[in-house]
C-alpha positions in Angstrom: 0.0 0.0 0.0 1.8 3.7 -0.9 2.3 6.2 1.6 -0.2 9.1 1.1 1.7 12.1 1.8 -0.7 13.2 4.7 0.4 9.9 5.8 4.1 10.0 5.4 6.1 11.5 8.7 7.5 14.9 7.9 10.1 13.8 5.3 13.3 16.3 5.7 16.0 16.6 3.4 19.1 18.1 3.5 20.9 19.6 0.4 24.8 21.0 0.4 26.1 22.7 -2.5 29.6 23.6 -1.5 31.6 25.1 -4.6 34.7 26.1 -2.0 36.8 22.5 -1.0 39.9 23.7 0.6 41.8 20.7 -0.9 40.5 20.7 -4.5 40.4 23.7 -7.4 36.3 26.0 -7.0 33.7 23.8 -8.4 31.7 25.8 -10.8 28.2 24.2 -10.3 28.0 22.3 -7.2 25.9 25.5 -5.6 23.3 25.2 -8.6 22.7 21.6 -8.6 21.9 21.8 -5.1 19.5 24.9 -5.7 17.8 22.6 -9.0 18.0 19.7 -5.9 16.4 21.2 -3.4 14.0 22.7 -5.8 12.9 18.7 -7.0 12.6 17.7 -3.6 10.5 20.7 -1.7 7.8 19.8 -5.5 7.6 16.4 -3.6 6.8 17.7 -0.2 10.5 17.6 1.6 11.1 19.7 4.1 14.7 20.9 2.7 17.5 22.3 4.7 19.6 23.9 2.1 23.0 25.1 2.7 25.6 26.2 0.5 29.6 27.1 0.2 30.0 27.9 3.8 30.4 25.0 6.4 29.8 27.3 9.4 26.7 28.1 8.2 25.8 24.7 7.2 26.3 23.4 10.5 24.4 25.9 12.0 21.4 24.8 10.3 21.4 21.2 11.1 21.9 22.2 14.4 18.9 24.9 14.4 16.6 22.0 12.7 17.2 19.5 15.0 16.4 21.8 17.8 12.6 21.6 16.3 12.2 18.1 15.8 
């Protein structure tokens, strides 16, 4: 039997689109796949944490969303 989606649990997703590796040469489109990403996901009813290019920040967020489940 499918899950309805007033059925489902609150389905979160998280998306990172970090262009800035300290190891490795800037990506040029890791930040817009994640955008086209989290885009998808939030048409089929994610929740979407979406973070980008700055791993302070993206921490930060995970942190803040767990604090409200």
């Amino acid at each position: 039997m499918p899950v309805r989606p007033a059925q489902a649990a609150k389905r979160l997703a998280p998306v990172i689109g970090n262009d800035a590796y300290d190891s490795v040469p800037v990506l040029q489109k890791a930040r817009n796949d994640a955008d086209a990403m989290a885009a998808a996901l939030t048409k089929l009813g994610f929740a979407v944490i979406s973070a980008t290019s700055n791993r302070r920040k993206v921490g930060g967020k995970y942190r803040q969303e767990g604090a409200k489940n």
